[in-house]
ChimeraX commands (.cxc) that place a marker at each C-alpha (Angstrom):
marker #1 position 141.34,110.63,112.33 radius 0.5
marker #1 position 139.73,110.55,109.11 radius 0.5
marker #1 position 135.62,111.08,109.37 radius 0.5
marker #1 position 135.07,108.58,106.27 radius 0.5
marker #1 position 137.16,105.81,108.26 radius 0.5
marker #1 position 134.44,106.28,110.52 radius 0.5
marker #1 position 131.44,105.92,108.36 radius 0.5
marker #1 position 132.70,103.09,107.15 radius 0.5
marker #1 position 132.72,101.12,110.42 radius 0.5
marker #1 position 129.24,102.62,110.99 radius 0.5
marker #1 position 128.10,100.97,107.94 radius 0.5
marker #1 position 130.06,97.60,108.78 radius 0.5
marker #1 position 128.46,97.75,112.45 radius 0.5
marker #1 position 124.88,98.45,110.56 radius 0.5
marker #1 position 124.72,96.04,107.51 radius 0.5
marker #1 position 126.64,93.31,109.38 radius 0.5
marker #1 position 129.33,92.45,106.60 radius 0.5
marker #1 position 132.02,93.79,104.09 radius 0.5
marker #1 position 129.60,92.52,101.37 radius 0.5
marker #1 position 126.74,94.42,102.37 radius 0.5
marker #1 position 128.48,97.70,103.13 radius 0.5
marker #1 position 129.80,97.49,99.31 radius 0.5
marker #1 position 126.40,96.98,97.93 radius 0.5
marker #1 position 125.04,99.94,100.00 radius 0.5
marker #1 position 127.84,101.99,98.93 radius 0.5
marker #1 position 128.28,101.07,95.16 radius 0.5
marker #1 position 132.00,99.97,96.10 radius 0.5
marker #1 position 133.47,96.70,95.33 radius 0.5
marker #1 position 134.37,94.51,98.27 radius 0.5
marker #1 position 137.92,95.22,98.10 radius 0.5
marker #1 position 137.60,98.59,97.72 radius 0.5
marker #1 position 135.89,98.59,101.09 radius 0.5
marker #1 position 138.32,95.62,102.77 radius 0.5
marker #1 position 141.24,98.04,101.17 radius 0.5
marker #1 position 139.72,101.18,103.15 radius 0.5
marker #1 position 139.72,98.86,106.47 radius 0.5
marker #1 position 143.25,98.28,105.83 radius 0.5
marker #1 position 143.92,101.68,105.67 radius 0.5
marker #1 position 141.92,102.73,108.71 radius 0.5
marker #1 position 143.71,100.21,110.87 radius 0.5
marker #1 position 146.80,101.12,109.69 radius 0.5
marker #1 position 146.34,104.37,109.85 radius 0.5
marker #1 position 144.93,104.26,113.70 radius 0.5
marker #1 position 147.48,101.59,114.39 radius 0.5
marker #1 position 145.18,98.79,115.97 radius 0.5
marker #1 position 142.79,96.15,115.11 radius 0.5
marker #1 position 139.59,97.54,113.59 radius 0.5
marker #1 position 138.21,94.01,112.47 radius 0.5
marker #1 position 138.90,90.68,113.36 radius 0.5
marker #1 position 137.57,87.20,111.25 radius 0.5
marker #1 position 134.18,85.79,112.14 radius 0.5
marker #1 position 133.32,83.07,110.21 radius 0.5
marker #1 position 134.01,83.57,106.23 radius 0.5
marker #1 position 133.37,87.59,107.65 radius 0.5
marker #1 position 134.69,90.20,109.56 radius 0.5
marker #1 position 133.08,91.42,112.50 radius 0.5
marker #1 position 134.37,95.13,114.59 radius 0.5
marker #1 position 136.54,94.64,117.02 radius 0.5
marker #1 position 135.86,96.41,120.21 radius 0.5
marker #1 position 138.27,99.19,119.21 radius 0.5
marker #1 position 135.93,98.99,115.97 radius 0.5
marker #1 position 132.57,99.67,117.47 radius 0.5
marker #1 position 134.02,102.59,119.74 radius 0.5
marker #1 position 134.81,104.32,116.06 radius 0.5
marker #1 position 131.69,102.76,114.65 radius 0.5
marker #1 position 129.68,104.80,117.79 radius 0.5
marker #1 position 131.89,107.63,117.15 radius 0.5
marker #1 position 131.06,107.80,113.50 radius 0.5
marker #1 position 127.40,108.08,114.29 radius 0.5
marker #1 position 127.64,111.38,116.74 radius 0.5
marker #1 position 129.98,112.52,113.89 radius 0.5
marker #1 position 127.40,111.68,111.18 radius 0.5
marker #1 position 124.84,113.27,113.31 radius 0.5
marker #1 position 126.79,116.53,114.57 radius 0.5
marker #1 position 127.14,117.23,110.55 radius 0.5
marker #1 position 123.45,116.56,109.49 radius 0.5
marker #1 position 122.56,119.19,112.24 radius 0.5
marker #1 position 125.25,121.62,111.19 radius 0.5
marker #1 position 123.53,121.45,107.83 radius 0.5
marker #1 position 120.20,121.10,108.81 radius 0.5
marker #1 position 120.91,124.91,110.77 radius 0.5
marker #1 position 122.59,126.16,107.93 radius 0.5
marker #1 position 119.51,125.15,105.66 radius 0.5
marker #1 position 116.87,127.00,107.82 radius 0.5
marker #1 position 119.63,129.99,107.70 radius 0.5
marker #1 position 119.42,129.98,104.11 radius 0.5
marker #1 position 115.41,129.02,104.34 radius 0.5
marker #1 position 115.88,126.25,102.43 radius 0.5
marker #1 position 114.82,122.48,102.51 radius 0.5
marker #1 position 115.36,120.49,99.52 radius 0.5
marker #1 position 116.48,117.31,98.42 radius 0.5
marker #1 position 114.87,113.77,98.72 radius 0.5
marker #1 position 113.50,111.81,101.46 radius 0.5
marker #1 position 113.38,108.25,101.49 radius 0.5
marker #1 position 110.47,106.85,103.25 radius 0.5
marker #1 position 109.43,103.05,104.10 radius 0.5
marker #1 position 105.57,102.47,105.22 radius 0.5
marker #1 position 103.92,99.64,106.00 radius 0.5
marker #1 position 101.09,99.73,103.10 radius 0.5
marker #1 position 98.19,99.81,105.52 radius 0.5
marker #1 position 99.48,103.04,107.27 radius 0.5
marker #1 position 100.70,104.69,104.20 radius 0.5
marker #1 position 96.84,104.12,102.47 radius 0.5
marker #1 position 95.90,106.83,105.18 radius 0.5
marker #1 position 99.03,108.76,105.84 radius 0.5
marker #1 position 100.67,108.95,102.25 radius 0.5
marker #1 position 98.35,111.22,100.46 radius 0.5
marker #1 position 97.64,113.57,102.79 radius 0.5
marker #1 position 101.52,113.95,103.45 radius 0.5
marker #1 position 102.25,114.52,99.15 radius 0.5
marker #1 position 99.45,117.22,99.44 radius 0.5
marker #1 position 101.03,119.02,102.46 radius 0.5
marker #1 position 105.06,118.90,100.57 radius 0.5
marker #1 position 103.16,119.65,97.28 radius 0.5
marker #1 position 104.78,123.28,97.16 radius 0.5
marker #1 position 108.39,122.49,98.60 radius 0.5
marker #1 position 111.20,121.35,96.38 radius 0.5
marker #1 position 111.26,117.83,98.54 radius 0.5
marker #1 position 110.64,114.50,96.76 radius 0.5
marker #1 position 109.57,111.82,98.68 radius 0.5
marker #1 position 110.52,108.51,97.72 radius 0.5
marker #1 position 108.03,105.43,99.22 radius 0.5
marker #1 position 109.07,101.90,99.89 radius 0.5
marker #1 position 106.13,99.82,100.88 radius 0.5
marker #1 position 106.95,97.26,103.28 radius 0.5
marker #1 position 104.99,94.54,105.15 radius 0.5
marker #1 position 107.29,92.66,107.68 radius 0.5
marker #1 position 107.05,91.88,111.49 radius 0.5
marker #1 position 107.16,94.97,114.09 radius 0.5
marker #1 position 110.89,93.62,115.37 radius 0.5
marker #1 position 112.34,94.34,111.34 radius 0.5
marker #1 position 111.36,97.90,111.09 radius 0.5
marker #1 position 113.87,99.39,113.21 radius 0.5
marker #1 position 116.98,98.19,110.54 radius 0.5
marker #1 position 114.80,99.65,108.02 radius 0.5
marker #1 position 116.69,102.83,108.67 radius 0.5
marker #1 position 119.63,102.15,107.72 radius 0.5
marker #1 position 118.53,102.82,103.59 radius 0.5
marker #1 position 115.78,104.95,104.44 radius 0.5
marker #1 position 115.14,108.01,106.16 radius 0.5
marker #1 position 111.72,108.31,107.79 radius 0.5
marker #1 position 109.89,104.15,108.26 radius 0.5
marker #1 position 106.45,104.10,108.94 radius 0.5
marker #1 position 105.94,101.14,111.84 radius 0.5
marker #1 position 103.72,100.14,113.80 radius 0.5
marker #1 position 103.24,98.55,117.27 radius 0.5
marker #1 position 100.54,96.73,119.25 radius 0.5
marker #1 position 101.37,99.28,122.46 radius 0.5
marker #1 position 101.42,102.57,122.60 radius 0.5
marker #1 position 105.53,102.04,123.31 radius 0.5
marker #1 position 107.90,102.43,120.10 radius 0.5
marker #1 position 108.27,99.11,118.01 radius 0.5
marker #1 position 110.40,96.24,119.26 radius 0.5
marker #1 position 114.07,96.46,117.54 radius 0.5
marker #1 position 113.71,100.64,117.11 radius 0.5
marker #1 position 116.12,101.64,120.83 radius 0.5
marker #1 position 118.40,103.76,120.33 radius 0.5
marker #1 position 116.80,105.61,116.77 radius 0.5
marker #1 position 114.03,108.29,116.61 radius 0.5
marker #1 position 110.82,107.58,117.48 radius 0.5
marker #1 position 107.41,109.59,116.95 radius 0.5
marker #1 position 104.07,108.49,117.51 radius 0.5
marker #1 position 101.28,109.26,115.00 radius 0.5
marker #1 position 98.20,108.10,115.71 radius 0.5
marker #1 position 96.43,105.37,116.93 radius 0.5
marker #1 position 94.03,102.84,114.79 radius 0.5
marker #1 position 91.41,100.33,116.04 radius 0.5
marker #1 position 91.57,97.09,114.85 radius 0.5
marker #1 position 88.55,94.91,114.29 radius 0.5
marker #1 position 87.04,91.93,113.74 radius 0.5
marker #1 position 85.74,91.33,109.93 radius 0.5
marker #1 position 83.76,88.84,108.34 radius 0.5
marker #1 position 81.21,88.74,105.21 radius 0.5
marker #1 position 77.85,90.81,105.52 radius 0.5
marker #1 position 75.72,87.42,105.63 radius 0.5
marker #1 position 77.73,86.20,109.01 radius 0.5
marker #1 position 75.50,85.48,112.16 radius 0.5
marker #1 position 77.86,87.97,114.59 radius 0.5
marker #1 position 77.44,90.46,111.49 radius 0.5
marker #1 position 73.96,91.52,113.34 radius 0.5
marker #1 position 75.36,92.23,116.43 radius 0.5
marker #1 position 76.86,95.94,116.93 radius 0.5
marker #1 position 80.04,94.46,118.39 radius 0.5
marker #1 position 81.82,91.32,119.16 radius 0.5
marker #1 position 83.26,89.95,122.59 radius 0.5
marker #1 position 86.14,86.95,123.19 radius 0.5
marker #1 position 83.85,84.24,123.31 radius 0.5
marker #1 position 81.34,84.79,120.34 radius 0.5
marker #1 position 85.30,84.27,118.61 radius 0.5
marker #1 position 85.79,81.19,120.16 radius 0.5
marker #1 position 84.19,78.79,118.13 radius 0.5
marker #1 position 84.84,80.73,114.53 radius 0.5
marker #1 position 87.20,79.92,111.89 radius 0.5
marker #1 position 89.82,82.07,111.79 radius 0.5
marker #1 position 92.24,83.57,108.66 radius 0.5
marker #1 position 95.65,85.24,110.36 radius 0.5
marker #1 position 98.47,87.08,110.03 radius 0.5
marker #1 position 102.18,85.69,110.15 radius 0.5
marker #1 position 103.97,84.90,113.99 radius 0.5
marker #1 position 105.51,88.01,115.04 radius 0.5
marker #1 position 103.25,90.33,112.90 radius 0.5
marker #1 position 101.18,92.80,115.14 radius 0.5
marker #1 position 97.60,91.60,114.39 radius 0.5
marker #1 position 98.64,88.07,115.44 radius 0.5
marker #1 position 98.63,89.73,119.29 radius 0.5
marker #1 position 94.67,90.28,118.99 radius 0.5
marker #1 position 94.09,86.56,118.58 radius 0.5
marker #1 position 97.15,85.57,120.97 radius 0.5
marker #1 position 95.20,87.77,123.71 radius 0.5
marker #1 position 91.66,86.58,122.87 radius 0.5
marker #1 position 93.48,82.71,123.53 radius 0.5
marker #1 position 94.68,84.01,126.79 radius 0.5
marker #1 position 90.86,85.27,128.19 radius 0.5
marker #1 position 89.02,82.46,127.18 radius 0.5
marker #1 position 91.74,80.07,127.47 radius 0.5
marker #1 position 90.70,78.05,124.14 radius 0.5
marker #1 position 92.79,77.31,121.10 radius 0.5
marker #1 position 91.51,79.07,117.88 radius 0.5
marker #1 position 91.02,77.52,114.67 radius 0.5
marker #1 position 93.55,79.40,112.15 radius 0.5
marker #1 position 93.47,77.91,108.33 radius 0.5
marker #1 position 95.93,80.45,106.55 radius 0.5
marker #1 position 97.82,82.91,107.91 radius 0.5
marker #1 position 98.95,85.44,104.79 radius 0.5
marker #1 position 100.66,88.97,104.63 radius 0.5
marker #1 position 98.36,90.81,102.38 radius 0.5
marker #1 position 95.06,92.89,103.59 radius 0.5
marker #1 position 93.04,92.67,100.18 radius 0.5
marker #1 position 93.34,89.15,99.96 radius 0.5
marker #1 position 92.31,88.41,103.52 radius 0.5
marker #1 position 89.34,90.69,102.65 radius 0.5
marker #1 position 88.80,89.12,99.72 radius 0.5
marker #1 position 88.92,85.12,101.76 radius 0.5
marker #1 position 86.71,86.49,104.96 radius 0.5
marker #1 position 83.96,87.97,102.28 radius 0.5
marker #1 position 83.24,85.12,100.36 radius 0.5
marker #1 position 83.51,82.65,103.50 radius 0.5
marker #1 position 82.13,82.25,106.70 radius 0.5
marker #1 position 85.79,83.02,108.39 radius 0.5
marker #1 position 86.83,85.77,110.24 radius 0.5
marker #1 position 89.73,87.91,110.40 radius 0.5
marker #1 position 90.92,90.86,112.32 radius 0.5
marker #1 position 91.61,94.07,109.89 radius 0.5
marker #1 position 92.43,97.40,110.56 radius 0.5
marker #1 position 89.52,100.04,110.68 radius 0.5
marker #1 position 90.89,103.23,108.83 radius 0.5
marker #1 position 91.78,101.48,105.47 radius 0.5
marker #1 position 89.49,98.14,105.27 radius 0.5
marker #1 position 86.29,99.25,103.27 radius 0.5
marker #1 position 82.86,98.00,104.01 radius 0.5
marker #1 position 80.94,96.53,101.92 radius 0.5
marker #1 position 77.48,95.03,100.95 radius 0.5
marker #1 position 79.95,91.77,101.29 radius 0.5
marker #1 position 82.17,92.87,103.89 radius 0.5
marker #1 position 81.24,94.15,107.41 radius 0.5
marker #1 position 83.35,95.26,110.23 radius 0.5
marker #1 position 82.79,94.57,114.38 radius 0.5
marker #1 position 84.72,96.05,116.82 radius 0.5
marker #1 position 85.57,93.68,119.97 radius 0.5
marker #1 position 83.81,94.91,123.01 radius 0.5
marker #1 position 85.65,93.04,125.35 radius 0.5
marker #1 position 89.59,93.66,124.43 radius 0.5
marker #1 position 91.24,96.62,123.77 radius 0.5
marker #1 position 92.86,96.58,120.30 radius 0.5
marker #1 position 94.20,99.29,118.28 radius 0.5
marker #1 position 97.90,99.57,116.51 radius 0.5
marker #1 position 99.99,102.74,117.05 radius 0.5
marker #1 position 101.85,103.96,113.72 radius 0.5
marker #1 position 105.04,105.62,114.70 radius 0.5
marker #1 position 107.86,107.09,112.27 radius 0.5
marker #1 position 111.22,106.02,113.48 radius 0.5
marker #1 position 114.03,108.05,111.79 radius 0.5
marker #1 position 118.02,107.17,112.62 radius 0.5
marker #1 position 119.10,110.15,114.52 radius 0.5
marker #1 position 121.78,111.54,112.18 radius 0.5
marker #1 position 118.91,111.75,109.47 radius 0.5
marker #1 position 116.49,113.26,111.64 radius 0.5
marker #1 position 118.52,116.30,111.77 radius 0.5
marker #1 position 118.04,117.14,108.27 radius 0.5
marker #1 position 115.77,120.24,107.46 radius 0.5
marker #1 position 113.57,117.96,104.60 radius 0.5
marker #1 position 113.73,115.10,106.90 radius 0.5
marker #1 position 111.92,117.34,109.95 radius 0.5
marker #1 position 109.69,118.93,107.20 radius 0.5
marker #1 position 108.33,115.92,106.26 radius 0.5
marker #1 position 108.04,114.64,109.16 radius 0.5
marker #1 position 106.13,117.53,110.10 radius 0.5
marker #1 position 103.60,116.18,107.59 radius 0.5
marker #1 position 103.21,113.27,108.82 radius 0.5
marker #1 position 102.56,114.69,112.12 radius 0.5
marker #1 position 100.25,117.14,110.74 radius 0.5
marker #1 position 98.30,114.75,108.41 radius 0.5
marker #1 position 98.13,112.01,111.54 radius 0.5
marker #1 position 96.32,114.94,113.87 radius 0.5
marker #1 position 93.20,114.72,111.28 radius 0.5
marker #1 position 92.42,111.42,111.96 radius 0.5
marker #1 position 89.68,110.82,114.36 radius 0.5
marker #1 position 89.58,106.48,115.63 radius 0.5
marker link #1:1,2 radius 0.2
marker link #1:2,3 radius 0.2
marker link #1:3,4 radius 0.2
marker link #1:4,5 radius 0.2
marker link #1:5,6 radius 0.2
marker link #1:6,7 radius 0.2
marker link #1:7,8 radius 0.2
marker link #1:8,9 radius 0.2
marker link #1:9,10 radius 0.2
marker link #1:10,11 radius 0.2
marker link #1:11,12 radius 0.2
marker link #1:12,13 radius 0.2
marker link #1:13,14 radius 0.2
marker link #1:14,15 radius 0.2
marker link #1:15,16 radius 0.2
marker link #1:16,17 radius 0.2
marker link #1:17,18 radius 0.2
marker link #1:18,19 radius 0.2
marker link #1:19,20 radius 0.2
marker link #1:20,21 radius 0.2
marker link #1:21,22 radius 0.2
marker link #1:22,23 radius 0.2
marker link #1:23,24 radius 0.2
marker link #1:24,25 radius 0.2
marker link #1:25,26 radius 0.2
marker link #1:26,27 radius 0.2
marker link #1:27,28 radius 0.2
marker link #1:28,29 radius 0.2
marker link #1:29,30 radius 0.2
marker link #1:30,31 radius 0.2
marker link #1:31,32 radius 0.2
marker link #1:32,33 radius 0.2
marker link #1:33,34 radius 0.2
marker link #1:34,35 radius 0.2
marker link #1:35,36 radius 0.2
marker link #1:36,37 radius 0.2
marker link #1:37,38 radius 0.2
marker link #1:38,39 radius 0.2
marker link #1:39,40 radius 0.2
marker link #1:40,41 radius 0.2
marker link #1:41,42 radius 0.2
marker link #1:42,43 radius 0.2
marker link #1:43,44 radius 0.2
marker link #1:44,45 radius 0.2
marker link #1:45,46 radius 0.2
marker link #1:46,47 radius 0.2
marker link #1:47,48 radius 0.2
marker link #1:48,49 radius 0.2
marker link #1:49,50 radius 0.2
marker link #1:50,51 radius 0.2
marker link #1:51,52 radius 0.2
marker link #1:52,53 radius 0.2
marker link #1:53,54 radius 0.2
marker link #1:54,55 radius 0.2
marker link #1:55,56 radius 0.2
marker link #1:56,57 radius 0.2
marker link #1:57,58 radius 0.2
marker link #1:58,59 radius 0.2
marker link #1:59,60 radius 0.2
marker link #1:60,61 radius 0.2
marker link #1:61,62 radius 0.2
marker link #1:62,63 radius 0.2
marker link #1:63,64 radius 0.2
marker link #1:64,65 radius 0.2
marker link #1:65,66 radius 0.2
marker link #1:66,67 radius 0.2
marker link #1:67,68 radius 0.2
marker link #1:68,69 radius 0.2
marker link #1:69,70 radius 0.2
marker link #1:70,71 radius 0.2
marker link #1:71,72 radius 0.2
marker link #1:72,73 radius 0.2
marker link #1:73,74 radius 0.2
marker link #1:74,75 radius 0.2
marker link #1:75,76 radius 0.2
marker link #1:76,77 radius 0.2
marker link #1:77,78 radius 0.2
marker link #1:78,79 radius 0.2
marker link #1:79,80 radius 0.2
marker link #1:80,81 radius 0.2
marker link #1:81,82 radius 0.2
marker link #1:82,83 radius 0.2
marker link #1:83,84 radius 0.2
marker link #1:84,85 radius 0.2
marker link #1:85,86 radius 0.2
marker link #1:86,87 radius 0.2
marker link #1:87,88 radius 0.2
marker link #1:88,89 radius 0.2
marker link #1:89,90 radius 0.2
marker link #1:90,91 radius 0.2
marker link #1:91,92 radius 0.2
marker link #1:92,93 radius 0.2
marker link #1:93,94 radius 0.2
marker link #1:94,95 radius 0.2
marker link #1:95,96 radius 0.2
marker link #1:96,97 radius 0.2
marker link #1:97,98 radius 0.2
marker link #1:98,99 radius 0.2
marker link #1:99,100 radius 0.2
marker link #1:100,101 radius 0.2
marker link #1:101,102 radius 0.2
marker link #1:102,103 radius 0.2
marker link #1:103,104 radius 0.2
marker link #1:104,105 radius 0.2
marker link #1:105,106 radius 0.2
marker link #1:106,107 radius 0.2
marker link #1:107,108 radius 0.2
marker link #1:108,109 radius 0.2
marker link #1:109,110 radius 0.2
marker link #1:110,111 radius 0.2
marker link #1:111,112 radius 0.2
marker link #1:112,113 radius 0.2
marker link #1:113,114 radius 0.2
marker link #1:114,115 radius 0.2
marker link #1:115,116 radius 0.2
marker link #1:116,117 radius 0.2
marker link #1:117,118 radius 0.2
marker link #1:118,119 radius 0.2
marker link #1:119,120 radius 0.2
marker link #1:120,121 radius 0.2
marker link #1:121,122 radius 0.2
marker link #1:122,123 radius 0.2
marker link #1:123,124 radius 0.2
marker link #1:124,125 radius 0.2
marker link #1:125,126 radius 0.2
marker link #1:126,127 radius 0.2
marker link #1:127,128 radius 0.2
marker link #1:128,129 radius 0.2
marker link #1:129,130 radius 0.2
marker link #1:130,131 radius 0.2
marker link #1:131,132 radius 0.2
marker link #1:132,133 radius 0.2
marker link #1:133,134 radius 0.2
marker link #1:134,135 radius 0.2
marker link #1:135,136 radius 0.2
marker link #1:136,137 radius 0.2
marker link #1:137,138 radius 0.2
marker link #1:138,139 radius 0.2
marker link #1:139,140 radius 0.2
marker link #1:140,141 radius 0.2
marker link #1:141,142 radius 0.2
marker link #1:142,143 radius 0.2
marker link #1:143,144 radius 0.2
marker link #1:144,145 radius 0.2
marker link #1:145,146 radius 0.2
marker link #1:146,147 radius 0.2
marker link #1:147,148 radius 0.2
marker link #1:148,149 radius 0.2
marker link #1:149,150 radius 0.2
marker link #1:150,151 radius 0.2
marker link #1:151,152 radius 0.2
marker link #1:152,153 radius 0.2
marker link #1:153,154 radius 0.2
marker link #1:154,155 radius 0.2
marker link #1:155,156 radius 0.2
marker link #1:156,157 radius 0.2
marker link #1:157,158 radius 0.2
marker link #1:158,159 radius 0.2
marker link #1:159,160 radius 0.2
marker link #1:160,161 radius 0.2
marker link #1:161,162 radius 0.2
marker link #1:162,163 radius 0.2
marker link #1:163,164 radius 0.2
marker link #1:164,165 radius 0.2
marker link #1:165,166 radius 0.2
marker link #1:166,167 radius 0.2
marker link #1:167,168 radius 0.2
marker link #1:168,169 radius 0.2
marker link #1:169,170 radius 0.2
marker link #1:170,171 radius 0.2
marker link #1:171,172 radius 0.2
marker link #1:172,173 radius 0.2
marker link #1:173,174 radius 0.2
marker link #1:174,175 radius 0.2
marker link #1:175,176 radius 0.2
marker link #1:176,177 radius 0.2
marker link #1:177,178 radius 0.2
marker link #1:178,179 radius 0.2
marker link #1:179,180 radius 0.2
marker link #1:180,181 radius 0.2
marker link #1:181,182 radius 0.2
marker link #1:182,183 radius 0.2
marker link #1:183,184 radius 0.2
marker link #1:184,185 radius 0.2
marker link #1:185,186 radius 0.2
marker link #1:186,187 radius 0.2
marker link #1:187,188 radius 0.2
marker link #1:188,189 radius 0.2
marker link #1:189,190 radius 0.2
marker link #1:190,191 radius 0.2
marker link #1:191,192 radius 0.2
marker link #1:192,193 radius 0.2
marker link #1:193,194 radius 0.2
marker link #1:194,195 radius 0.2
marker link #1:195,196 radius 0.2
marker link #1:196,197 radius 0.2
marker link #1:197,198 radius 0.2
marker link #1:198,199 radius 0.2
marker link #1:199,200 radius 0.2
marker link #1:200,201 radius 0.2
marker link #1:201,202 radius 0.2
marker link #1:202,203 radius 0.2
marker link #1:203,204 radius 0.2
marker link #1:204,205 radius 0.2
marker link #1:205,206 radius 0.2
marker link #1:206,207 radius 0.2
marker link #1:207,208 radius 0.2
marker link #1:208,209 radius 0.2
marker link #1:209,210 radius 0.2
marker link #1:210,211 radius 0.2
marker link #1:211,212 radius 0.2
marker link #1:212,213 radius 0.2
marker link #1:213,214 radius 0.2
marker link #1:214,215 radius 0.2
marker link #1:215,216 radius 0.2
marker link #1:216,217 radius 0.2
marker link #1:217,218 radius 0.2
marker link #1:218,219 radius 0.2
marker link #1:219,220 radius 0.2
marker link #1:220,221 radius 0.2
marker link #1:221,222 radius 0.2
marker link #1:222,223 radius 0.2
marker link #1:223,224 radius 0.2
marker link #1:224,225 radius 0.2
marker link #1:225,226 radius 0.2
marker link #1:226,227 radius 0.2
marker link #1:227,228 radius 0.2
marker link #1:228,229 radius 0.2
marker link #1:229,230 radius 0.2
marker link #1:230,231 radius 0.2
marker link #1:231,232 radius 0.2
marker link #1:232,233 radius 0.2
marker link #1:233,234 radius 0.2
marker link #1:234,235 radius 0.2
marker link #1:235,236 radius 0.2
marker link #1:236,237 radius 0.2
marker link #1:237,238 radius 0.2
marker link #1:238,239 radius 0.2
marker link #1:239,240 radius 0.2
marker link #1:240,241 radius 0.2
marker link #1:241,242 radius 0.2
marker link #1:242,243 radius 0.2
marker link #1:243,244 radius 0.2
marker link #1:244,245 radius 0.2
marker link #1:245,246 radius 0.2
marker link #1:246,247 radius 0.2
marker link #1:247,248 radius 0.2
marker link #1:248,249 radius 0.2
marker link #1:249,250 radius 0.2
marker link #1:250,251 radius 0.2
marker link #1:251,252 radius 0.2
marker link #1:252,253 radius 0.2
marker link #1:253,254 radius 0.2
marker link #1:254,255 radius 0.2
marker link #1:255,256 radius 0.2
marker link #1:256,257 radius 0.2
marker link #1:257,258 radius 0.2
marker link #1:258,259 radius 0.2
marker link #1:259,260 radius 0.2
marker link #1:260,261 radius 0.2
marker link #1:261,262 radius 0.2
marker link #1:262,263 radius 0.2
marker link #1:263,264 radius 0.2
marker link #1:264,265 radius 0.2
marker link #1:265,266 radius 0.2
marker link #1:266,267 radius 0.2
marker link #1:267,268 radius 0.2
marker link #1:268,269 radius 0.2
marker link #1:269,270 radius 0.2
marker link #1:270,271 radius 0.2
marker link #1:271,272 radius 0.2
marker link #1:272,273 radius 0.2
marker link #1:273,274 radius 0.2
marker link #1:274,275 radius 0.2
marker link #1:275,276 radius 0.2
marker link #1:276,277 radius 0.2
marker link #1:277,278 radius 0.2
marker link #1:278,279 radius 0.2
marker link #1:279,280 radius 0.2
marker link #1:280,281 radius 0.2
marker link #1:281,282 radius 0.2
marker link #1:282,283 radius 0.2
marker link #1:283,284 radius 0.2
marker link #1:284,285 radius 0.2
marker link #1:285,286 radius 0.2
marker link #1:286,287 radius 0.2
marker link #1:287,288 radius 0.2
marker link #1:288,289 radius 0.2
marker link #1:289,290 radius 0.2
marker link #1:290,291 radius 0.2
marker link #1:291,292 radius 0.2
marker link #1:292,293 radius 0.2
marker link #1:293,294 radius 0.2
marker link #1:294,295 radius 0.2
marker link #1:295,296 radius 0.2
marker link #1:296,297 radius 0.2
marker link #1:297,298 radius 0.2
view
């Protein structure tokens, strides 16, 4: 049984199609449909069978494809042991944050590795909870994040690792009549205009739950991705918006409320695939993260 016949179902069953594995891999795709030919043939039954205008494992396929990640993971721990032998951790990590977290995380973690021969290579991402788990898949370490203090929807069966924990709260512009109270509850929220976050993002649960306790519908004009601009929109307006704490800066425009009445906080987690997380840089800049996370204080 040939171990790269085995990482190459992996990366079918990950990336979904023959297509995708050869972009990944910087293969054609008949390089990589010439390799399945070979593993089936070689194994002597069905690996893949059509789906569509694809190919999809067969069962026989995904036993291999499970296979080849114990294999891939039994080998990153063999060299993650042999690097610690040696004392060495090198190489590059590839790491995805969302761009929130990494504002607070990111420097702190480049100052820690500053004297190790690891480069660390940052994708910012901003996408719904449920799409960071397949983040892993071309990175090593993602920095999610999740409205309970359980790992991300879409991350079972990878590495998880909580961080920290950061309140989120309610903003709006400096000359706003809740702006001279010390904190907001549900119902001073009922009656405001509201500027959201996409369905399925993690901020969208603080308005979904202040729905559920007064039992009113809210008034939502936009809903956008990106934190400066909401800042930007709820400072200039009369609108409100909910914005994390540790990275949203307050200003003689811009003021900040926590709600009194609903708990609300996001937990940052790192989720690493578990082959990866065996590697010695991996764990050391992990480490980092750990480290740089246990500074904080909410």
């Amino acid at each position: 049984m040939d171990a790269r016949h085995l990482e190459l179902l992996r990366e079918l069953d990950d990336r979904g199609s023959v297509t995708a594995v050869a972009t990944a891999t910087r293969r054609t795709p008949s390089a990589v449909s010439q390799q399945l030919r070979t593993a089936q043939r070689e194994l002597g039954v069905p690996l893949v069978e059509p789906a569509g205008r694809g190919l999809r494992l067969t069962e026989a396929g995904r036993v291999l494809a499970r296979a080849g990640r114990d294999v891939a993971t039994a080998l990153e721990r063999a060299q993650s042991e042999w690097d610690e032998f040696r004392g060495v951790a090198t190489g590059s990590v590839a790491v995805a944050a969302l761009p929130s977290a990494a504002t607070f995380l990111l420097p702190g973690v480049l100052d820690e590795l500053a004297d190790l021969p690891i480069t660390v290579r940052c994708n910012d991402i901003d996408i719904a909870e449920v799409e960071f788990g397949a983040q892993v898949i071309d990175h090593d370490i993602v920095i999610a994040h999740s409205m309970t203090s359980r790992a991300p929807a879409g991350t079972a069966g990878l590495v998880t690792k909580r961080l920290v924990r950061e309140p989120l709260d309610i903003a709006m512009a400096a000359d706003h009549p809740l702006a001279r109270q010390s904190h907001v509850t549900a119902t001073d929220l009922v009656d405001q205009e509201w500027i959201g976050v996409l369905v399925g993002y993690p901020f969208d649960a603080v308005l979904q739950a202040i729905v559920r306790k007064t039992r009113a519908d809210l008034r939502i004009s936009q809903r956008l991705r990106d934190n400066r601009l909401i800042e930007a929109l709820v400072a200039s307006s009369h609108r409100v918006a909910v914005l994390p704490r540790f990275t949203t800066p307050q200003t003689d425009s811009l003021v900040l409320r926590p709600l009194a009445d609903i708990p609300t906080g996001r937990h940052v987690f790192a989720v690493l695939r578990p082959d990866r997380a065996e590697r010695l840089a991996v764990r050391r800049v992990l480490a980092a993260f750990v480290t740089v996370a246990s500074r904080i204080d909410e």
